[in-house]
C-alpha positions in Angstrom: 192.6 247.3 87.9 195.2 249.9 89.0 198.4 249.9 88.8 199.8 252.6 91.7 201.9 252.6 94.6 201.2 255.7 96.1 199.7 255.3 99.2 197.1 258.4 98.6 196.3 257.1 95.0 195.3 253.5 96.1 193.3 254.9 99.1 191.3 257.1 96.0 191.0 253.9 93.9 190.1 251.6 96.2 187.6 254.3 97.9 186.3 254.5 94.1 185.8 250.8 93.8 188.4 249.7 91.8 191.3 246.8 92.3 194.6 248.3 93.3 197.6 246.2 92.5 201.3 247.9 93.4 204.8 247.4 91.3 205.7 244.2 93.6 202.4 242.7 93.4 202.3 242.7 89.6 206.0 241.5 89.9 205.0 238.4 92.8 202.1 238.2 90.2 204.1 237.9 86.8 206.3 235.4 89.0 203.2 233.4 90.4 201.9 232.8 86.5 205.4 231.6 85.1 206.1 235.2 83.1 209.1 235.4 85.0 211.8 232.9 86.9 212.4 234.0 90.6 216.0 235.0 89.7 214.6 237.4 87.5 211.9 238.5 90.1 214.7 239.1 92.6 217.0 241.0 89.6 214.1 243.1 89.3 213.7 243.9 92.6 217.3 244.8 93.0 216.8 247.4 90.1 213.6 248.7 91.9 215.7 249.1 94.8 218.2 251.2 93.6 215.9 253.5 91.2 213.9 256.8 91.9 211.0 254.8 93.6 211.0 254.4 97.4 210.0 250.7 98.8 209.7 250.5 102.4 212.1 247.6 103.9 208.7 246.0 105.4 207.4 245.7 101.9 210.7 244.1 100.5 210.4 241.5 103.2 206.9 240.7 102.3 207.9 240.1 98.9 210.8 238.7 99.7 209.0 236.1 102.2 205.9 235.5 99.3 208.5 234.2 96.5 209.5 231.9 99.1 206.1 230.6 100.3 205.3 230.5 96.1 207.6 227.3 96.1 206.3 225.6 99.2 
C-alpha cells in the first residue's frame, strides 16, 4: 500500500497495481480500528486543515460524513 495524496502519484500507483490509501483515509482508518477517538480524528483534521497541505472542501465533507456513518 501507498500512502500519497497527490492526485498524479495515486494515478501512477494505482496504474502500477498497487493500493493507494490518502492522509484522511489512513486517518477514517486509524478511527474505524479504535487507534484513535473521533475527537481526536476531528483534532487532527483541524491541524491538517490549517498546515501546508491542501484538502479540497469536498474531501473534508466526505470525511466528515464517513465518521458519522462509522457510529450508525
Amino acid at each position: 500500500m501507498v500512502l500519497i495524496d497527490e492526485k498524479a502519484g495515486r494515478k501512477v500507483a494505482k496504474a502500477l497495481g498497487l493500493k493507494v490509501k490518502g492522509t484522511l483515509g489512513l486517518l477514517l482508518l486509524a478511527y474505524r480500528k479504535g487507534i484513535i477517538n473521533k475527537t481526536e480524528a476531528e483534532n487532527i483534521l483541524g491541524k491538517l486543515e490549517k498546515s501546508f497541505l491542501r484538502i479540497s472542501p469536498n474531501l473534508i465533507s466526505w470525511f466528515r460524513k464517513e465518521l458519522r456513518r462509522v457510529n450508525e
